[in-house]
VEXZA-576800 format. One record per residue: residue number from 1; y, x, z of N, C-alpha, C, O in turn. Coordinates in steps of 0.1 Angstrom, whole numbers. Layout:
+-----+-------+-------+-------+-------+-------+-------+-------+-------+-------+-------+-------+-------+
| num |   n.y |   n.x |   n.z |  ca.y |  ca.x |  ca.z |   c.y |   c.x |   c.z |   o.y |   o.x |   o.z |
+-----+-------+-------+-------+-------+-------+-------+-------+-------+-------+-------+-------+-------+
| NUM |     Y |     X |     Z |     Y |     X |     Z |     Y |     X |     Z |     Y |     X |     Z |
...
+-----+-------+-------+-------+-------+-------+-------+-------+-------+-------+-------+-------+-------+
END
This chain:
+-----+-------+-------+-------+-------+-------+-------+-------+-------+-------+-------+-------+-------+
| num |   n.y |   n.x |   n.z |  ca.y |  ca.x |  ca.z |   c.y |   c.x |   c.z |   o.y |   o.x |   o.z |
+-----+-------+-------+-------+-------+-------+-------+-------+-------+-------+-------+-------+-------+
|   1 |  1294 |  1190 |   949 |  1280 |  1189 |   954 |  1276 |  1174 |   953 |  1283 |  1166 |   959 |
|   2 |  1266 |  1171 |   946 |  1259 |  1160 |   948 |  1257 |  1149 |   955 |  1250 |  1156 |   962 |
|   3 |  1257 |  1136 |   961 |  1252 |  1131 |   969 |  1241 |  1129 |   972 |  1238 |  1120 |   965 |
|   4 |  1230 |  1132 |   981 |  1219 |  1125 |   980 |  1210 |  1116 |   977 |  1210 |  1112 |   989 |
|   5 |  1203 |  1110 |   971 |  1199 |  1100 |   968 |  1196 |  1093 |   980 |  1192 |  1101 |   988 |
|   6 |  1197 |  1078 |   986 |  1194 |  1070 |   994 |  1183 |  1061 |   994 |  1185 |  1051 |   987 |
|   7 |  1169 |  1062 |  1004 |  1161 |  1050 |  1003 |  1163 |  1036 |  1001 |  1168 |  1031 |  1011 |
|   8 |  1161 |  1028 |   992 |  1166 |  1014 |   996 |  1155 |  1005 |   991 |  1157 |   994 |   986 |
|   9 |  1142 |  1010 |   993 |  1131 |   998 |   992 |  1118 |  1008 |   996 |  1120 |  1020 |   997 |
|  10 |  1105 |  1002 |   998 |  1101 |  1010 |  1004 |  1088 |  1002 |  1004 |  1088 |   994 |  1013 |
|  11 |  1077 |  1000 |   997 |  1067 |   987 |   997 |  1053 |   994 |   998 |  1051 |  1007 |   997 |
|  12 |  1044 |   984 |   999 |  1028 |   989 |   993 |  1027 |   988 |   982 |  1032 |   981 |   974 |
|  13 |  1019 |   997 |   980 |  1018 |   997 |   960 |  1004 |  1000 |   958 |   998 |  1004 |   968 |
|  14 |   997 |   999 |   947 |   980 |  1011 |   943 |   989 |  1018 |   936 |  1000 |  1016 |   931 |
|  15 |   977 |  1031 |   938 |   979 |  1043 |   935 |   980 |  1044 |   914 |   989 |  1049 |   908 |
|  16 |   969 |  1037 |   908 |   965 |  1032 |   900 |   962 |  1017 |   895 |   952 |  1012 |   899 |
|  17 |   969 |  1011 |   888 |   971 |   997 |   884 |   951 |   990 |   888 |   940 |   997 |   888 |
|  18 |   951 |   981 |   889 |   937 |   979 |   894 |   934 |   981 |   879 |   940 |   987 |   870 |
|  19 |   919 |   970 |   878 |   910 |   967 |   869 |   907 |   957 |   871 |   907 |   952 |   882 |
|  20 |   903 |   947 |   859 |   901 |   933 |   860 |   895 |   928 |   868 |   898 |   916 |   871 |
|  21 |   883 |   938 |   875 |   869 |   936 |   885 |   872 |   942 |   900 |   864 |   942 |   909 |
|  22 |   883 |   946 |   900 |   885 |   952 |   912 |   891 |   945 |   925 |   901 |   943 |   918 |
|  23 |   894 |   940 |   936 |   896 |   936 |   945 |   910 |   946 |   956 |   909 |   958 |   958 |
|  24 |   917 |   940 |   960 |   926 |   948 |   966 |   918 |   961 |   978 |   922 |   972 |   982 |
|  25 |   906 |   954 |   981 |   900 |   964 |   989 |   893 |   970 |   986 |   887 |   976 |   995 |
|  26 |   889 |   975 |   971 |   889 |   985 |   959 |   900 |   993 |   955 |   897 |  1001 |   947 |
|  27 |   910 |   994 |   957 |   924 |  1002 |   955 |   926 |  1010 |   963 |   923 |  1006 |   974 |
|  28 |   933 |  1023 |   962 |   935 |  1033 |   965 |   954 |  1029 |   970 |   961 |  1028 |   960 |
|  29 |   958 |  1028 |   978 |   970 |  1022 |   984 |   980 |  1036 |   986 |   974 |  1046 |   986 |
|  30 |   990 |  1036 |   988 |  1003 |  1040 |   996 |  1015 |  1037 |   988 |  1012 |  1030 |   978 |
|  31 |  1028 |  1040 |   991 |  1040 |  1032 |   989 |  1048 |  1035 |   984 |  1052 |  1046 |   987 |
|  32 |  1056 |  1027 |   974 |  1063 |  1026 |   960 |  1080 |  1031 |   967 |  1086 |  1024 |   975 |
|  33 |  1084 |  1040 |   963 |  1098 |  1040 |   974 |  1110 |  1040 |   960 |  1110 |  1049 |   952 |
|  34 |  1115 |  1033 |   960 |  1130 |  1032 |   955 |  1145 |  1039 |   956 |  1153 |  1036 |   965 |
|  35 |  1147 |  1047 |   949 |  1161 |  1054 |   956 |  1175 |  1050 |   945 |  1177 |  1048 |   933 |
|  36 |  1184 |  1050 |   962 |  1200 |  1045 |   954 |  1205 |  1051 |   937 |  1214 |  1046 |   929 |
|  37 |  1196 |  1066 |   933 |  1200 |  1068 |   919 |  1192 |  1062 |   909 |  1195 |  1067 |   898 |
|  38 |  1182 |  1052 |   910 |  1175 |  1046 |   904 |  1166 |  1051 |   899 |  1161 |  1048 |   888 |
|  39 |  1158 |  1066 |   910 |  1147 |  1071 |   909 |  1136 |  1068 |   915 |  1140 |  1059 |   922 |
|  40 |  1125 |  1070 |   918 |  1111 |  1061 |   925 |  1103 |  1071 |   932 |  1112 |  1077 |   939 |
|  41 |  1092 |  1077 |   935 |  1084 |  1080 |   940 |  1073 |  1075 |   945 |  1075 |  1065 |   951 |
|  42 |  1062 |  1078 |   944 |  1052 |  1075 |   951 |  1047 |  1083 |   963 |  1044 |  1094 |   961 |
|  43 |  1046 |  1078 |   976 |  1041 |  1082 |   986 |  1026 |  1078 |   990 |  1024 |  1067 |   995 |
|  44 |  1014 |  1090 |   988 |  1002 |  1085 |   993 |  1002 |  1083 |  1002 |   991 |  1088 |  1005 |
|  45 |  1006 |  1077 |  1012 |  1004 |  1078 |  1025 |   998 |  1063 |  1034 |  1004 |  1058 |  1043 |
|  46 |   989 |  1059 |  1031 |   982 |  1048 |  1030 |   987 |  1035 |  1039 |   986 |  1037 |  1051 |
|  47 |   992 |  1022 |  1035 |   999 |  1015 |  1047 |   987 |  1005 |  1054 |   975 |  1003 |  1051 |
|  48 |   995 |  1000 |  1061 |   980 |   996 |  1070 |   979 |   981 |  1062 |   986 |   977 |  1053 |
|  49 |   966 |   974 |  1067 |   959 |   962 |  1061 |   968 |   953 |  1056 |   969 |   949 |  1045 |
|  50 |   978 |   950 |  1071 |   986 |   942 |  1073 |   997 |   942 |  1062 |  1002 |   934 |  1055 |
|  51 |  1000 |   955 |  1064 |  1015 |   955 |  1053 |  1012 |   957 |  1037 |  1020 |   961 |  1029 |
|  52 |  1000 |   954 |  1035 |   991 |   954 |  1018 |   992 |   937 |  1021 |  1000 |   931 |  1014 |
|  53 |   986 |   928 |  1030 |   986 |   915 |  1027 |  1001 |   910 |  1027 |  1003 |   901 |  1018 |
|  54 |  1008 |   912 |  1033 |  1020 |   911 |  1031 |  1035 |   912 |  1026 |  1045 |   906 |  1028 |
|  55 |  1028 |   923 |  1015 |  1037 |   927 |  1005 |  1046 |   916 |   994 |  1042 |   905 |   993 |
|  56 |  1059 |   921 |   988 |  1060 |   909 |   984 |  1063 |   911 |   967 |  1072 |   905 |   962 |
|  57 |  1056 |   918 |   961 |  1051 |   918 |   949 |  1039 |   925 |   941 |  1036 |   936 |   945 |
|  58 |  1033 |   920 |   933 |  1026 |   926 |   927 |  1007 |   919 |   934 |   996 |   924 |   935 |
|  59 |  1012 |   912 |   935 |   995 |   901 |   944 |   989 |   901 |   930 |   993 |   900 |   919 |
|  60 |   975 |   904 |   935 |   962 |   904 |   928 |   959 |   889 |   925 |   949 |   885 |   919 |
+-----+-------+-------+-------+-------+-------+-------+-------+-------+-------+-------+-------+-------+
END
């Protein structure tokens, strides 16, 4: 039997890469999740203001 895959990052992301004219508060937000088999997901689940300005990659 398999092991499960394990969370190990977990950030704010857009949904869709912006546009040259777009502004972070133009983006459609929730979060980029990383797993221990080197698979990803996206979660829409929108994170709050705070944790979009504080993210620590991918700044407009």
């Amino acid at each position: 039997m398999a092991e499960e895959a394990k969370l190990i990052s977990r950030e704010p992301w857009w949904a869709t890469p912006p546009s040259v004219y777009e502004s972070e508060d133009d983006l459609t937000w929730g979060y980029l999740e990383y797993y221990s088999d080197g698979s990803w997901h996206f979660d829409p689940t929108e994170p709050s203001e705070e944790e979009i300005r504080s993210r620590k990659s991918c700044r407009l």
